[in-house]
KELUM-961027 format. One record per atom (N, C-alpha, C): residue number from 0; atom name; x, y, z. Coordinates in nm, 2 decimals, always signed. Layout:
REM KELUM-961027
(NUM "CA" (X Y Z))
...
***
This chain:
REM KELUM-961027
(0 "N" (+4.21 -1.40 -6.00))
(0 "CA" (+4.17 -1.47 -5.89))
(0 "C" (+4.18 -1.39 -5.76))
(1 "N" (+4.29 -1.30 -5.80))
(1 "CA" (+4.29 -1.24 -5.65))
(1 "C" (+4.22 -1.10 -5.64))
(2 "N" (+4.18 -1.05 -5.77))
(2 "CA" (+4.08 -0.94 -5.75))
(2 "C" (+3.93 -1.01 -5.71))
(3 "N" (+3.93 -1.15 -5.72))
(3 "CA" (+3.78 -1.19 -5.69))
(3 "C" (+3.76 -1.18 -5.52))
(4 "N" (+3.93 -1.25 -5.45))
(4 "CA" (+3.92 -1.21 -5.34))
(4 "C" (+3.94 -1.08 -5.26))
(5 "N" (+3.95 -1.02 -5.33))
(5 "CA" (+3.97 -0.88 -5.26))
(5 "C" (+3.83 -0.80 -5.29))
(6 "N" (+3.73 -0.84 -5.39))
(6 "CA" (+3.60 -0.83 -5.39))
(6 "C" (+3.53 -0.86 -5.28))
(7 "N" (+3.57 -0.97 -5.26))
(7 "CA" (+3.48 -1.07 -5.14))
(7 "C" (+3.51 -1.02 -4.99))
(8 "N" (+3.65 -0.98 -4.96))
(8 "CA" (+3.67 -0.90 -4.85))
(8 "C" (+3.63 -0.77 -4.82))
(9 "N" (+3.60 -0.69 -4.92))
(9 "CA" (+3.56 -0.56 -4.96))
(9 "C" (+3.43 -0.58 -4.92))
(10 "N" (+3.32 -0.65 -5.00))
(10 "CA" (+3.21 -0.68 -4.92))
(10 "C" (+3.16 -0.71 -4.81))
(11 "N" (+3.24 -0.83 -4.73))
(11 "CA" (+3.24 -0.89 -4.63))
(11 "C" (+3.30 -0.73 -4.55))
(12 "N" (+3.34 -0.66 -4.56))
(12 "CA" (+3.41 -0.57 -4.46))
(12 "C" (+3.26 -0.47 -4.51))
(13 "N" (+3.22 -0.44 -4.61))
(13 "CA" (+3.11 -0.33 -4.64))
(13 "C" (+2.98 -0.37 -4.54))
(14 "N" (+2.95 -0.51 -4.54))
(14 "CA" (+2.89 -0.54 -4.46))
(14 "C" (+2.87 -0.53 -4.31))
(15 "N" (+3.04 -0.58 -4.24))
(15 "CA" (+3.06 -0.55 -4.12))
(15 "C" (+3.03 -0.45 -4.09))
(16 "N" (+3.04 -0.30 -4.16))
(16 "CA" (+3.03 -0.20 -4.12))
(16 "C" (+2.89 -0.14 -4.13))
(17 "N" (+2.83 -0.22 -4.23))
(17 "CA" (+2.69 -0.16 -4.22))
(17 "C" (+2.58 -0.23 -4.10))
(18 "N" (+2.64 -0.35 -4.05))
(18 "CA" (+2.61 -0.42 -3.92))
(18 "C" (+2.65 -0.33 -3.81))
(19 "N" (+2.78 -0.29 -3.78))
(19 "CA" (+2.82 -0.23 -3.67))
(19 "C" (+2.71 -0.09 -3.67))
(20 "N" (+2.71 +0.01 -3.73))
(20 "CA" (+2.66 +0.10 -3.75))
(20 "C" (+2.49 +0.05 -3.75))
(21 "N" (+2.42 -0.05 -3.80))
(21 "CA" (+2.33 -0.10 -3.78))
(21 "C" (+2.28 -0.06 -3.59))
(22 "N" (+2.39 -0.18 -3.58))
(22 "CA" (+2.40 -0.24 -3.36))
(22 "C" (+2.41 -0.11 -3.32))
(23 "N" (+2.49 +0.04 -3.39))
(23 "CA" (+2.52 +0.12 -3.29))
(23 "C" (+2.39 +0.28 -3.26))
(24 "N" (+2.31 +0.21 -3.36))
(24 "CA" (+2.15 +0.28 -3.40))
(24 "C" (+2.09 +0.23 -3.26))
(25 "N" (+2.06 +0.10 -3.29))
(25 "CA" (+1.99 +0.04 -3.21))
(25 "C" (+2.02 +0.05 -3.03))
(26 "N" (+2.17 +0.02 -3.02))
(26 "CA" (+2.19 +0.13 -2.91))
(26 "C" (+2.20 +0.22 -2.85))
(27 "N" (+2.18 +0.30 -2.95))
(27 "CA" (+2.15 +0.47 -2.92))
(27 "C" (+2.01 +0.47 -2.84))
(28 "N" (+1.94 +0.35 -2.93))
(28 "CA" (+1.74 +0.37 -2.92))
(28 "C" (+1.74 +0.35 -2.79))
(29 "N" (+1.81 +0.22 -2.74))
(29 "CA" (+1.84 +0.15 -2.63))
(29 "C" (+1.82 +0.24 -2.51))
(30 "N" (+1.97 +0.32 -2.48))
(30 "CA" (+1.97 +0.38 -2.47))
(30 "C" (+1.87 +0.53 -2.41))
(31 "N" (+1.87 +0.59 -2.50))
(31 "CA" (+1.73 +0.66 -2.50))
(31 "C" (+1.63 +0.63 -2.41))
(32 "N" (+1.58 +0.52 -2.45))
(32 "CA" (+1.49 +0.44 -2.41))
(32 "C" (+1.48 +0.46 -2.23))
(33 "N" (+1.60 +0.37 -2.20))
(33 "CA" (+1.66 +0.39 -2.08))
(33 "C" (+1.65 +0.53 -2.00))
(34 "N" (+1.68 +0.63 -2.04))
(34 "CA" (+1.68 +0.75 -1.98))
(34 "C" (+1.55 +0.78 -1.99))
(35 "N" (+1.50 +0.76 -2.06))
(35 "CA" (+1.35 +0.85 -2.10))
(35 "C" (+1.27 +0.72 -1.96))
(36 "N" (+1.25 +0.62 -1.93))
(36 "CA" (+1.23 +0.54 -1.84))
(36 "C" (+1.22 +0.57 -1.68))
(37 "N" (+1.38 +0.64 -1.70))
(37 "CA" (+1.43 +0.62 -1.59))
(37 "C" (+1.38 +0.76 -1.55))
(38 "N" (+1.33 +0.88 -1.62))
(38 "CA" (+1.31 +0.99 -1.62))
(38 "C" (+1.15 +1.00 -1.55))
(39 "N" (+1.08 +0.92 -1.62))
(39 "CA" (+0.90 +0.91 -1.62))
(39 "C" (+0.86 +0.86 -1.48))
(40 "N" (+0.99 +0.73 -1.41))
(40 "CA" (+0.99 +0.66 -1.34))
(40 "C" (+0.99 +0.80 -1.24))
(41 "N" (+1.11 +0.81 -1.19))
(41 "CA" (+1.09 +0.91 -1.14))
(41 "C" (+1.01 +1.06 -1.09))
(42 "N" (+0.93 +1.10 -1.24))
(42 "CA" (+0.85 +1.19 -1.22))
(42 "C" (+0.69 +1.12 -1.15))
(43 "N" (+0.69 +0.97 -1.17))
(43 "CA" (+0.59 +0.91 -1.11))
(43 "C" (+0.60 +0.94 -0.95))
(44 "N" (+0.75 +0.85 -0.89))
(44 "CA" (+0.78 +0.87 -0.77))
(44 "C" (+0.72 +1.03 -0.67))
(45 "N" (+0.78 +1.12 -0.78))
(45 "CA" (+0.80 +1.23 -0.72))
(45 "C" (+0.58 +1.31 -0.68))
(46 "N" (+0.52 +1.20 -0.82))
(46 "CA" (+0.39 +1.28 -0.75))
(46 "C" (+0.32 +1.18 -0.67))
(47 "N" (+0.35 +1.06 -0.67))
(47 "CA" (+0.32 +0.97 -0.57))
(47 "C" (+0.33 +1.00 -0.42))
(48 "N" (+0.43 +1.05 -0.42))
(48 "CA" (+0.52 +1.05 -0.29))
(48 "C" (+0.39 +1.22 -0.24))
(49 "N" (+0.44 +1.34 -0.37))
(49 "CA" (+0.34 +1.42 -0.30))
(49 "C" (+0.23 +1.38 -0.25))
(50 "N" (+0.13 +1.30 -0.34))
(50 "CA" (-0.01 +1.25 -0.33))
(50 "C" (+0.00 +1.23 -0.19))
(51 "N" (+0.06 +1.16 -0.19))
(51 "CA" (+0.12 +1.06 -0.05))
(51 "C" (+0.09 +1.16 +0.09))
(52 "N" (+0.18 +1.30 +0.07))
(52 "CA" (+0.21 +1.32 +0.16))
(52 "C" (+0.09 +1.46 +0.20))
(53 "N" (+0.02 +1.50 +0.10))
(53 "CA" (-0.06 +1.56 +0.10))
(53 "C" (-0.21 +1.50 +0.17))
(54 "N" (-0.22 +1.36 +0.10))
(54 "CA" (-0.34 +1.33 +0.22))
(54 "C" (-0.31 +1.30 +0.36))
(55 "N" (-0.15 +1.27 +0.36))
(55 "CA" (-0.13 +1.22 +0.50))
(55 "C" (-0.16 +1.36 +0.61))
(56 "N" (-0.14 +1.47 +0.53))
(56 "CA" (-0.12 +1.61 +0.61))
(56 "C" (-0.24 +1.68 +0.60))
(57 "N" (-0.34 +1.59 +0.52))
(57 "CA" (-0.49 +1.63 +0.58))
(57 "C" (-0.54 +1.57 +0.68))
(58 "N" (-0.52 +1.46 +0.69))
(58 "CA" (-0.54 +1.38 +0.79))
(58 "C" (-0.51 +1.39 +0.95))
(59 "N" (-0.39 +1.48 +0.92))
(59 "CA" (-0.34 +1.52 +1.04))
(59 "C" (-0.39 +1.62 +1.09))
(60 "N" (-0.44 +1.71 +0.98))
(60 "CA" (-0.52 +1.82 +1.03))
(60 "C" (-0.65 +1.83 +1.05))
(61 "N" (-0.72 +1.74 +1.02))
(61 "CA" (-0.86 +1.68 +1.09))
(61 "C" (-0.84 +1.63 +1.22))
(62 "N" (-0.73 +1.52 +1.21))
(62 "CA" (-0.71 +1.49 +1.39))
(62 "C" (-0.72 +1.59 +1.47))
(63 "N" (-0.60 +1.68 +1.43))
(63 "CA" (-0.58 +1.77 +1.50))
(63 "C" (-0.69 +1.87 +1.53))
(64 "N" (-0.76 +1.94 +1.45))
(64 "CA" (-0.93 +1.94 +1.49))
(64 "C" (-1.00 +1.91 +1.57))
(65 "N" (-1.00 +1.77 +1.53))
(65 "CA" (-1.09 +1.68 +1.65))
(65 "C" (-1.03 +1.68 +1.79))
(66 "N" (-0.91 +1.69 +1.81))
(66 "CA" (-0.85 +1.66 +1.88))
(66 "C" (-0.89 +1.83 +2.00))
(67 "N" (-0.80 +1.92 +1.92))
(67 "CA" (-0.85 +2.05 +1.97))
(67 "C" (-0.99 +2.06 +2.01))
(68 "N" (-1.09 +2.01 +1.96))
(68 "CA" (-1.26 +2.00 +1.97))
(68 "C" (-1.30 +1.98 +2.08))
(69 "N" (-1.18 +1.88 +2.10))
(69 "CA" (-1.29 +1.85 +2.27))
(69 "C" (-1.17 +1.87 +2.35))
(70 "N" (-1.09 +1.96 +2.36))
(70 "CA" (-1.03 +2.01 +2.44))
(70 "C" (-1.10 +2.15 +2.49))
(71 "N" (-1.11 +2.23 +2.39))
(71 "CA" (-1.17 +2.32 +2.38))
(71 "C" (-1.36 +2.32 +2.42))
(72 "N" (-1.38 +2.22 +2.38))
(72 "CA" (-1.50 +2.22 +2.38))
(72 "C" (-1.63 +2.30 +2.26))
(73 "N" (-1.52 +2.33 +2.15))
(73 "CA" (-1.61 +2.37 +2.06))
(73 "C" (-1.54 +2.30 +1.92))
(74 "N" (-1.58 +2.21 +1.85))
(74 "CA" (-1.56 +2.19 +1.72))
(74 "C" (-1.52 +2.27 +1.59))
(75 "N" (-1.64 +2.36 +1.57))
(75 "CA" (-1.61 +2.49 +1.49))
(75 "C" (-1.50 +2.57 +1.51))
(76 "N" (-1.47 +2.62 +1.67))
(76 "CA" (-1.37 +2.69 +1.68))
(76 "C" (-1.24 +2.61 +1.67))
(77 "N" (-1.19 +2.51 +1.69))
(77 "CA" (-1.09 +2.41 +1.68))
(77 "C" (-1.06 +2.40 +1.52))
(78 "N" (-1.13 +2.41 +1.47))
(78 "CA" (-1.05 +2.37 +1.33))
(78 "C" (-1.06 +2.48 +1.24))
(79 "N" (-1.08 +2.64 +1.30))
(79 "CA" (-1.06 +2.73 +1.29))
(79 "C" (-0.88 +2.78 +1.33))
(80 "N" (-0.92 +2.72 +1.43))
(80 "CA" (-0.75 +2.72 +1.47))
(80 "C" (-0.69 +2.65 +1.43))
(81 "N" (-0.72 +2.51 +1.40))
(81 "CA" (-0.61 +2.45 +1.31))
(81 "C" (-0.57 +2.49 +1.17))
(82 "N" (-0.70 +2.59 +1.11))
(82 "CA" (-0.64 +2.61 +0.98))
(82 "C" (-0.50 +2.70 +1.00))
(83 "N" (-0.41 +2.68 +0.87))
(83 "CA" (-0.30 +2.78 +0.90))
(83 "C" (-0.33 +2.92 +0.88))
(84 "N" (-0.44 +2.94 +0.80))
(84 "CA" (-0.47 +3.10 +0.71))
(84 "C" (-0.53 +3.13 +0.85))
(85 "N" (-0.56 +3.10 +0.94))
(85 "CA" (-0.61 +3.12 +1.05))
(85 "C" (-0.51 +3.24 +1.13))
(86 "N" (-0.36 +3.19 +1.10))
(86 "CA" (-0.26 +3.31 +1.16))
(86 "C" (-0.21 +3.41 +1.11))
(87 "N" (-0.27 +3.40 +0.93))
(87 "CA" (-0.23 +3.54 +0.89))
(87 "C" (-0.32 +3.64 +0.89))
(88 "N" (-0.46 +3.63 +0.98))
(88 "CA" (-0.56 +3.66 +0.99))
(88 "C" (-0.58 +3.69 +1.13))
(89 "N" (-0.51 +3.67 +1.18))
(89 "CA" (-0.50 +3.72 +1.33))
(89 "C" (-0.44 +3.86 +1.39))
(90 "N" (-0.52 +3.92 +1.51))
(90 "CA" (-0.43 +4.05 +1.54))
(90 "C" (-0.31 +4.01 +1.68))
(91 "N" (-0.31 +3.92 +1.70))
(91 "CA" (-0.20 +3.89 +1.81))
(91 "C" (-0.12 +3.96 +1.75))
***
């Protein structure tokens, strides 16, 4: 009688453990999961943000063009000078 119960605990504990070890898979994935998320998230942010800031700084340099254009009074030459390659190209 009492090896039937010590059968039955034996199992009942073979099982807990193949449960635990089960839950502690599945949290690993979890896990994982999580970082790998949290990683992609981020690399989104990061070209968003360039996209972002790359049209913003075209934009500025068209204004700034236009802007120069009728200061100057010549369009072409204004956004000659606004380019940057414009100063390594210079003999000042």
């Amino acid at each position: 009688m009492e090896t039937i119960n010590i059968k039955n605990q034996t199992k009942e504990t073979v099982n807990h453990v193949a449960a635990y070890a089960h839950n502690q898979m599945e949290i690993s994935k979890l896990l994982l999961l999580k970082k790998t998320a949290q990683a992609s998230s981020f690399l989104m942010f990061i070209f968003i943000a360039s996209l972002l800031l790359f049209f913003i700084s075209f934009m500025l340099s068209i204004a700034a063009g236009i802007f120069l254009g009728d200061l100057i009074g010549s369009y072409p030459l204004s956004f000659l000078n606004d380019c940057p390659l414009s100063y390594l190209n210079s003999s000042d």
